[in-house]
C-alpha positions as CSV (number, residue, x, y, z in Angstrom):
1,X,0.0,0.0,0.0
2,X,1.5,3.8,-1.1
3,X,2.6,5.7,1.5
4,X,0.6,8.9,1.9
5,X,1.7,12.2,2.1
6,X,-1.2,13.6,4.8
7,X,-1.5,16.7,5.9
8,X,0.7,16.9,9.6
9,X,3.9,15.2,7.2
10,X,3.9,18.5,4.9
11,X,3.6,20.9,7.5
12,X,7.2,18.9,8.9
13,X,8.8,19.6,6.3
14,X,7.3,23.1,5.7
15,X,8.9,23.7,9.5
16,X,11.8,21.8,8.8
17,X,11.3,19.1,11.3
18,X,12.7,16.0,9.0
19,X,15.1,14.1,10.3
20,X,18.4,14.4,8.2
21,X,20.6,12.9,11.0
22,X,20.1,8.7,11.4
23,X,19.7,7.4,14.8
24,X,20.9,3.6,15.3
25,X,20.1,3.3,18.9
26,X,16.0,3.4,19.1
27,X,13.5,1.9,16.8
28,X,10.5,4.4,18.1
29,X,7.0,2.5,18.8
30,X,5.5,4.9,16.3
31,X,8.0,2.8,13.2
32,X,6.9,-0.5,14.6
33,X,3.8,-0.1,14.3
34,X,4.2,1.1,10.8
35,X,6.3,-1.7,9.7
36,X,3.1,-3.9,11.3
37,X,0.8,-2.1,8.9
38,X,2.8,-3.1,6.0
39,X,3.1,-6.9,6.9
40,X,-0.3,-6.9,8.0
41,X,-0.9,-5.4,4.0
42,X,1.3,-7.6,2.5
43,X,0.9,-11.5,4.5
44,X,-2.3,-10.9,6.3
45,X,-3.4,-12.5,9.4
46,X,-2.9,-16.1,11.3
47,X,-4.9,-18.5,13.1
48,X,-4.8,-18.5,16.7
49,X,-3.3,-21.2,19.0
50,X,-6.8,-21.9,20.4
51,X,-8.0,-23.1,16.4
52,X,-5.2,-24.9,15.9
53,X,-5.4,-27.1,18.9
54,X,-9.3,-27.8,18.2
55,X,-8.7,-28.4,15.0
56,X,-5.9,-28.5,13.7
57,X,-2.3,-26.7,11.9
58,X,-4.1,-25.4,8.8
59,X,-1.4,-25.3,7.0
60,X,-2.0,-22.7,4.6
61,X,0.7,-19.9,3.6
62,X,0.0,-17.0,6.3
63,X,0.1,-19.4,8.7
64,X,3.4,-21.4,7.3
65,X,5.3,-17.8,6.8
66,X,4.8,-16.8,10.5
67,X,5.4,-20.1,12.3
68,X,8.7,-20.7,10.1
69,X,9.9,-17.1,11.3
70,X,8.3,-17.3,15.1
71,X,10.0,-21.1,15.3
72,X,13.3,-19.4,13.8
73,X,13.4,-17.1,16.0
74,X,13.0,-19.0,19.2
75,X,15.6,-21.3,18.1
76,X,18.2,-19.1,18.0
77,X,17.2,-16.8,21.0
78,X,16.9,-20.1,23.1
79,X,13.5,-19.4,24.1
80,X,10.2,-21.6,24.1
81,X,8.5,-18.6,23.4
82,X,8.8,-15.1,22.5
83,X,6.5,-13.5,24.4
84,X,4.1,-14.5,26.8
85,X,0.5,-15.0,26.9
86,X,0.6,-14.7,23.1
87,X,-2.7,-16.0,20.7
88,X,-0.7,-17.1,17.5
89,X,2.1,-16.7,16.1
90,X,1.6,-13.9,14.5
91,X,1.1,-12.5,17.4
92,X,4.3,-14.1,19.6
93,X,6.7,-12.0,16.7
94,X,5.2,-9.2,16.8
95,X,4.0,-8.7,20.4
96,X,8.2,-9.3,20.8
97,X,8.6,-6.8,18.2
98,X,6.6,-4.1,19.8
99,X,7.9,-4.7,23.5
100,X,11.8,-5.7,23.0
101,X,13.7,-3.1,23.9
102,X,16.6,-4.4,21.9
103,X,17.0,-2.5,18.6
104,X,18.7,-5.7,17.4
105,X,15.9,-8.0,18.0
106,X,13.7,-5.8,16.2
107,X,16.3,-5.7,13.4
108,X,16.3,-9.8,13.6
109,X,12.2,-9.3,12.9
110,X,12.3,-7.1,10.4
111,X,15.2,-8.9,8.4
112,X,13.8,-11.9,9.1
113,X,10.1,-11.3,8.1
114,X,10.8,-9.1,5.0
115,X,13.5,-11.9,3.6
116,X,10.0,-14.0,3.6
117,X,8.0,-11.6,2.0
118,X,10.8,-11.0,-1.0
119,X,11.0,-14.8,-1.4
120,X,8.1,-16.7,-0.1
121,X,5.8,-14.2,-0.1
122,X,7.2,-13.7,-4.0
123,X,7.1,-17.3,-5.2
124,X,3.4,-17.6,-3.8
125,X,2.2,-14.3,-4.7
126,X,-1.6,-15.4,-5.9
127,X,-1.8,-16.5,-2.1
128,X,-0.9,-13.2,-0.6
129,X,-2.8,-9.8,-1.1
130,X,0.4,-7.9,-1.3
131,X,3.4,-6.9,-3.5
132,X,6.9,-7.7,-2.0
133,X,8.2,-5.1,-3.9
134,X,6.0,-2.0,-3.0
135,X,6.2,-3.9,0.7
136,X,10.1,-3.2,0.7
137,X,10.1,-0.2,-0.6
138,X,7.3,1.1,2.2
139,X,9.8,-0.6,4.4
140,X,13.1,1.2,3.6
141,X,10.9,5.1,3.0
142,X,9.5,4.6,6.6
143,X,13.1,3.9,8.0
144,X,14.1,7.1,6.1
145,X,10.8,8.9,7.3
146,X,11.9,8.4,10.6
147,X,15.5,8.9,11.2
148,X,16.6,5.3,11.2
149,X,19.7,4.5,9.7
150,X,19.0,1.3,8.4
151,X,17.3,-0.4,5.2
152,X,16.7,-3.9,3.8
153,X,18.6,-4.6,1.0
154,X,19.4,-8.1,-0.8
155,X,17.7,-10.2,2.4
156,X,19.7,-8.4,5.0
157,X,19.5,-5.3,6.9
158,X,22.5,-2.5,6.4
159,X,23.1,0.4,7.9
160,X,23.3,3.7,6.1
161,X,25.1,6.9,7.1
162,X,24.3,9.0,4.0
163,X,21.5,8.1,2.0
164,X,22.6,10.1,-1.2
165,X,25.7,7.4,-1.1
166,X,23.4,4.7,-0.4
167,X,20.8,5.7,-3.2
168,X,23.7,6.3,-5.7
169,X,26.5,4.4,-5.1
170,X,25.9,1.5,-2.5
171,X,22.2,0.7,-4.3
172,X,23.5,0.2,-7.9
173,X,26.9,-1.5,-7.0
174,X,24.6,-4.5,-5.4
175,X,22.0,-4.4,-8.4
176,X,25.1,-4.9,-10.8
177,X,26.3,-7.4,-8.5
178,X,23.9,-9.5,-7.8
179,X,22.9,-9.5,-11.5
180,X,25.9,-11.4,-12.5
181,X,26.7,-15.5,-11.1
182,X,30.5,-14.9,-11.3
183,X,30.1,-12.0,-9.2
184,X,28.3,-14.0,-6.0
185,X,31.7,-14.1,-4.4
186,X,32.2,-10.1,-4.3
187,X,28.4,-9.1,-3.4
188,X,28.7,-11.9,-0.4
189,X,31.5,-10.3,1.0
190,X,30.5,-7.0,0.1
191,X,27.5,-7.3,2.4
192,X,29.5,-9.5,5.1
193,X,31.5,-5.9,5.3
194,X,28.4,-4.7,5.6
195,X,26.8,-6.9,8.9
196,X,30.1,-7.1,10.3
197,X,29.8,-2.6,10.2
198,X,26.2,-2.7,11.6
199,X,27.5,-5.1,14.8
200,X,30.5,-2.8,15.7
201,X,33.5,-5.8,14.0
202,X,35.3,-2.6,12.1
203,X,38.1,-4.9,11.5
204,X,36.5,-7.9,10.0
205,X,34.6,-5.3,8.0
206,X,37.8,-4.2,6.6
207,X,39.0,-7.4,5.9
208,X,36.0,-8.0,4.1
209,X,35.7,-5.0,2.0
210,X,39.3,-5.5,1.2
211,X,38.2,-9.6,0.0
212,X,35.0,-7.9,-2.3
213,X,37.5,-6.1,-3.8
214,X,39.8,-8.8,-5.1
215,X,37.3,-11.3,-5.6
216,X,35.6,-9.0,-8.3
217,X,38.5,-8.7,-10.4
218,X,39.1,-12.3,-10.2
219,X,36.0,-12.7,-11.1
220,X,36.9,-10.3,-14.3
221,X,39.8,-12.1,-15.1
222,X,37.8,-15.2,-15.3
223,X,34.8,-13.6,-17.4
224,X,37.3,-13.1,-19.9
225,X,39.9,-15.6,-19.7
226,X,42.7,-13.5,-18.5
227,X,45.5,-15.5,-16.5
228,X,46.3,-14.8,-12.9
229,X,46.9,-16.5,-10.1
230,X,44.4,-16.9,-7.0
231,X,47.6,-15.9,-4.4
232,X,47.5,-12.2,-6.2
233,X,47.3,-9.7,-4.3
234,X,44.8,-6.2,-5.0
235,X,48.2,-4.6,-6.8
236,X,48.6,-7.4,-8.7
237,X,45.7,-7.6,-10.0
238,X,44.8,-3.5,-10.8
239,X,47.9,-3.8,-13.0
240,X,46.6,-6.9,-14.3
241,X,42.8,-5.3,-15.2
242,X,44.9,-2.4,-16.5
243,X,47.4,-4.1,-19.0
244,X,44.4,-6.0,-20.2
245,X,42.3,-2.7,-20.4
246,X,39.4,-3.4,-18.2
247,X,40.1,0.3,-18.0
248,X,40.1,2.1,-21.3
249,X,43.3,3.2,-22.1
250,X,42.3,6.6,-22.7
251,X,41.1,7.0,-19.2
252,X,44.2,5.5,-17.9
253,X,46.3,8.4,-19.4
254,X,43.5,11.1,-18.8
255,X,43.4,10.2,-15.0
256,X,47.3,9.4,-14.2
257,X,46.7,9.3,-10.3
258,X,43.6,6.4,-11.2
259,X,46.6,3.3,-10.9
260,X,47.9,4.8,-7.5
261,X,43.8,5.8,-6.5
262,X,43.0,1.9,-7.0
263,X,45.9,0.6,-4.8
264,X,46.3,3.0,-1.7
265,X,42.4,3.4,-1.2
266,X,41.4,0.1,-0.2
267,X,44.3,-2.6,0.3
268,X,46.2,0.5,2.0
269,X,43.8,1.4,5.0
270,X,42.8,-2.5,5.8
271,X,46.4,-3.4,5.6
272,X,46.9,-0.6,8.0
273,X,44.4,-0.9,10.0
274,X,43.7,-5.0,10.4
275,X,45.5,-6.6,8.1
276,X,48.6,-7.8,10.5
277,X,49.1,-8.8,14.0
278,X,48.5,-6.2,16.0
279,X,51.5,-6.9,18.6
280,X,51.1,-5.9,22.5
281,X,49.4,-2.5,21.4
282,X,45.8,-3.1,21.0
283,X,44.6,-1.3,17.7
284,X,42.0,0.5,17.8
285,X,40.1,1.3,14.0
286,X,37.1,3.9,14.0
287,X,34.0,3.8,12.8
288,X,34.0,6.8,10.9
289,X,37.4,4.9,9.0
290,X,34.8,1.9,8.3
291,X,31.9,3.9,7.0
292,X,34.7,5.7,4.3
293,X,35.9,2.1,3.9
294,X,32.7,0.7,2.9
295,X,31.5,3.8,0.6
296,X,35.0,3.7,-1.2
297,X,34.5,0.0,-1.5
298,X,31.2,0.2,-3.6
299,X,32.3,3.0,-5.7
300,X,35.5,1.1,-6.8
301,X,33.2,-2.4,-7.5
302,X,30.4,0.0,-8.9
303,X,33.5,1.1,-11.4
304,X,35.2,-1.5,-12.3
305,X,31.8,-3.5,-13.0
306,X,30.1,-1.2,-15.3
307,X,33.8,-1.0,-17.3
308,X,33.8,-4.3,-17.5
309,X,30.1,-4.7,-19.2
310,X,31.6,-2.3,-21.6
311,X,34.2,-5.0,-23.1
């Protein structure tokens, strides 16, 4: 269902009042019930623990999509229930969803149930009344409406900390990603980087990004038959996409600085920063370091991609 742009939302932004600055730490009661509303729109409702034991599991998809995510859930919380006193199932996720006061529960929920509506939800569409894809994208404008730093992209929640990167740079370098087999590799570890950024692990983030990195232009070395070796390291292999002009040669004499750009951006600041023991001082890498990371990551995959579909 469209989100509407009522009457007290204009006069926010005609005072101003929009939130440009992401919170991470609150999931406000007034977003959870909103995200409600759209499940509620797009799965519809369940049938109550009282039914079932007089007659029966029914068995039928609403009832299948929130007992696979309600039993998934207590399995890995370690809980026989999620909340007490609940009627369904439907209503153990969600009453959890309302009360918790651990934003990382409710991130669980909403990863969880919105990876079922993209897939399950998607493959039995004629038994649902809603569309996955105007559900996600009701999903990710409410998180924007209110200041939340997150949205749901490729089955997984990620944090954003600019949403004009995250709209034009972090968006289309996971569209062309996940558009191309060879290219699983890189968009898996692009989005490890990702989780491991949203749980506070800036070091195995870095690693990661670092790994996406290499493991795309592997990848385009073996789209087209180039020869390297799988123990070549990030320099190794920018000099290889260069000699073999992933980069248009033009460009590589226009942009001089573009060689040295490509191999003291990424490989430089993990290798820095987490790449090596650390020895008896502790080091510390900041988040603010990570974020840069991650953005510089995607605009050096979204690159090198779209050159290569240009070959």
């Amino acid at each position: 269902m469209a989100i509407s742009n009522i009457y007290s939302k204009r006069q926010k932004k005609l005072r101003g009042e929009i939130n440009d600055v992401y919170s991470y730490d609150e999931i406000p009661i007034k977003l959870r019930v909103q995200i409600v509303h759209i499940i509620n729109d797009t799965i519809g409702g369940c049938t109550s623990f009282v039914y079932m034991n007089r007659y029966g599991y029914n068995n039928n998809h609403q009832d299948e999509v929130y007992r696979q995510i309600c039993t998934t859930l207590r399995r890995e919380y370690g809980e026989f229930q999620l909340h007490a006193n609940s009627n369904s199932f439907y209503d153990e996720i969600y009453d959890c969803f309302l009360n918790t006061r651990s934003v990382e529960k409710c991130l669980d929920i909403i990863e969880l149930t919105f990876s079922y509506i993209n897939e399950y939800v998607r493959e039995h569409s004629r038994s649902f009344k809603g569309n996955p894809d105007e559900a996600i994208s009701d999903l990710n404008e409410r998180l924007k409406e209110n200041g939340v730093g997150y949205q749901f992209e490729q089955n997984e929640i990620i944090r954003v900390d600019s949403t004009f990167i995250h709209s034009e740079v972090v968006r289309p370098t996971l569209k062309i990603l996940s558009g191309t087999d060879e290219y699983e590799g890189a968009l898996g570890e692009f989005m490890s980087a990702h989780e491991h950024y949203r749980h506070g692990k800036y070091k195995e983030s870095l690693n990661d990004s670092l790994k996406s990195f290499e493991s795309l232009m592997k990848a385009i070395h073996d789209k087209n038959n180039w020869e390297y070796n799988s123990y070549d390291t990030a320099s190794k292999l920018i000099n290889s996409c260069l000699k073999n002009n992933l980069i248009p040669s033009y460009l590589q004499s226009q942009f001089t600085s573009l060689k040295t750009m490509l191999e003291t951006g990424i490989p430089t600041i993990r290798n820095k920063n987490s790449g090596h023991g650390q020895g008896a001082e502790v080091t510390v890498v900041d988040e603010e370091l990570v974020s840069y990371m991650l953005h510089l990551t995607a605009t050096n995959l979204l690159f090198l991609a779209k050159c290569e579909q240009k070959i």
